[in-house]
C-alpha positions as CSV (number, residue, x, y, z in Angstrom):
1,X,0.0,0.0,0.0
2,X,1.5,3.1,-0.7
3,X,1.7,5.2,2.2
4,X,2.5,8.8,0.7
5,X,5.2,10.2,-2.1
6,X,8.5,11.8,-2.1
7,X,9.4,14.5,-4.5
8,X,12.6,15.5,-5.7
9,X,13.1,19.5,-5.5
10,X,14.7,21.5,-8.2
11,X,16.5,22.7,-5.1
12,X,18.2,19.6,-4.3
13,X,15.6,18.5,-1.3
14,X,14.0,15.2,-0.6
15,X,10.4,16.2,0.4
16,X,8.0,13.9,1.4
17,X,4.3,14.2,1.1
18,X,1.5,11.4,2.7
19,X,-0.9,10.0,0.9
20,X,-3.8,12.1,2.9
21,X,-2.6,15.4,2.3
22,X,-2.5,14.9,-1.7
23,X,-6.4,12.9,-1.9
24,X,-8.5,15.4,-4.1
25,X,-5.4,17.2,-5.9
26,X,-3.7,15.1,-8.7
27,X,-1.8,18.2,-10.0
28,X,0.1,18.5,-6.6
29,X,3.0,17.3,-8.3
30,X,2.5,18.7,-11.6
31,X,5.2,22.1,-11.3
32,X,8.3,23.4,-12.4
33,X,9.9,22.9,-8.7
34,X,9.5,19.4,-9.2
35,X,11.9,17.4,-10.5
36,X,10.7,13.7,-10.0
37,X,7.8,12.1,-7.5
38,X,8.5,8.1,-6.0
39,X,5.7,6.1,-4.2
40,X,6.7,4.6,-1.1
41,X,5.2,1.8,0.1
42,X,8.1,0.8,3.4
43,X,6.8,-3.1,3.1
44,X,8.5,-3.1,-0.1
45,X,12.4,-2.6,0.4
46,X,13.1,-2.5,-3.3
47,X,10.9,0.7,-2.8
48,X,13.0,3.0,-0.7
49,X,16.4,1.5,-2.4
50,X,14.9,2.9,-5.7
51,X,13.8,5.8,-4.4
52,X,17.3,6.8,-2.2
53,X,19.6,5.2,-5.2
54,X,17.1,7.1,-8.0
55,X,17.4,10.8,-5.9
56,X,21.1,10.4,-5.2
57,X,22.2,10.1,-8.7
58,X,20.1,13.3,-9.5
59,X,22.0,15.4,-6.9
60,X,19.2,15.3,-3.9
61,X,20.8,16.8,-0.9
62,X,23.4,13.9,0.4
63,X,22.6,14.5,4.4
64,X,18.9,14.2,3.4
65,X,19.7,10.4,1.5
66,X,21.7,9.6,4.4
67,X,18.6,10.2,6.9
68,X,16.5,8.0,5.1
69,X,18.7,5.4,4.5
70,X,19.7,5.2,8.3
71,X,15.7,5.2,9.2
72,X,15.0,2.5,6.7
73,X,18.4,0.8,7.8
74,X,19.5,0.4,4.4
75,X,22.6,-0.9,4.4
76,X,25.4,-2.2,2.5
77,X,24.6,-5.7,3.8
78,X,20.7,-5.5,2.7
79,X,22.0,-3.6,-0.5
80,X,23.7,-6.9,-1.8
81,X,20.1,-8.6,-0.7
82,X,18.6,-5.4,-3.0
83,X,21.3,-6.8,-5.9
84,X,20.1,-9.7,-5.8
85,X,16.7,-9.0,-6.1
86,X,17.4,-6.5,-8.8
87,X,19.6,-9.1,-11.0
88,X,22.7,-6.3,-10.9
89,X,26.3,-7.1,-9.5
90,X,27.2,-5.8,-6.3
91,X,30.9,-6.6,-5.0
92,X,33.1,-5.1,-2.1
93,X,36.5,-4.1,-3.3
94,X,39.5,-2.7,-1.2
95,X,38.6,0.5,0.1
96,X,35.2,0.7,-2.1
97,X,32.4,-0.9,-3.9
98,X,31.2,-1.6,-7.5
99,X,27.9,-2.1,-9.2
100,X,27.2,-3.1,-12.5
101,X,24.5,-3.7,-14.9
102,X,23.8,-4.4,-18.5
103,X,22.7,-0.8,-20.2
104,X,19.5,-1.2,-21.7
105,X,19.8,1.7,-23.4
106,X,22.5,0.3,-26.0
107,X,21.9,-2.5,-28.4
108,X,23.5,-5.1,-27.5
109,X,23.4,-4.1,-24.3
110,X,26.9,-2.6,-22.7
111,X,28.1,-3.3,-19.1
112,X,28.4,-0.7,-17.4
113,X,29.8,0.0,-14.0
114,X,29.6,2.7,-10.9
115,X,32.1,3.0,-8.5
116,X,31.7,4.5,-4.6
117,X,32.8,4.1,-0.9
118,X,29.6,2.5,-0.2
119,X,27.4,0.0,-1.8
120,X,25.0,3.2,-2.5
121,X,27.7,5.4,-3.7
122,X,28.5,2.7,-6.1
123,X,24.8,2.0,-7.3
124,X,23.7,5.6,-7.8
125,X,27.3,5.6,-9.5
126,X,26.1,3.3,-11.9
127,X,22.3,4.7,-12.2
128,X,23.8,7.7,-13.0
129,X,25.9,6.1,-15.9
130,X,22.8,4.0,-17.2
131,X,19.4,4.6,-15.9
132,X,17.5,3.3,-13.2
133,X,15.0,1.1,-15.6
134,X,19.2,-1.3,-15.8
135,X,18.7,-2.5,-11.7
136,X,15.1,-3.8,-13.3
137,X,16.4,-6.3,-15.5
């Protein structure tokens, strides 16, 4: 069930919104100040890691990502549970991470990789590279 929305601000802010507050005005989201909206639904995990992974790699304020990532204890151990999921590769190297994926934007598909300190670094790394839509198979 999905519980309420985040929105991605031009300004770089990770706002969320519930569900109640938007019933009876679908063009809520519908300006200039927004950059991109995410349902959030916290029984699905694959949820918030698309959501925080998504928003990082379009520049949303870093403390903000950490917060939410810390409340929805997203961590680099559930991240390789998220790879997994996902189909995507997800390995710890000395002093840092990688992620890769198959770019489904390129025919054949490429492999593309994303490098970072932390198995999220690494993933909106590679989302950045690619696109979200390559940790979807």
């Amino acid at each position: 069930m999905i519980e309420g929305y985040y929105y991605l601000h031009t300004n770089g802010e990770l706002i969320y919104k519930p569900s109640s507050v938007l019933v009876g005005d679908p063009l809520y989201f519908q300006s200039d100040f927004v950059r991109k909206v995410w349902p959030i639904d916290l029984t699905d995990r694959a949820l918030a890691w698309d959501l925080i992974i998504e928003a990082l790699s379009m520049g949303a304020n870093r403390s903000r990502i950490d917060q939410l990532a810390e409340k929805w204890r997203l961590t680099d151990k559930d991240a390789r549970r998220y790879a997994e999921r996902r189909q995507f590769s997800l390995a710890k190297l000395e002093g840092g991470w990688i992620a890769a994926a198959d770019d489904p934007r390129t025919k054949p598909p490429t492999r593309v990789s994303g490098l970072g300190p932390t198995a999220l670094d690494a993933i909106a790394d590679l989302v950045k590279k690619t696109s979200i839509e390559c940790l979807r198979g």
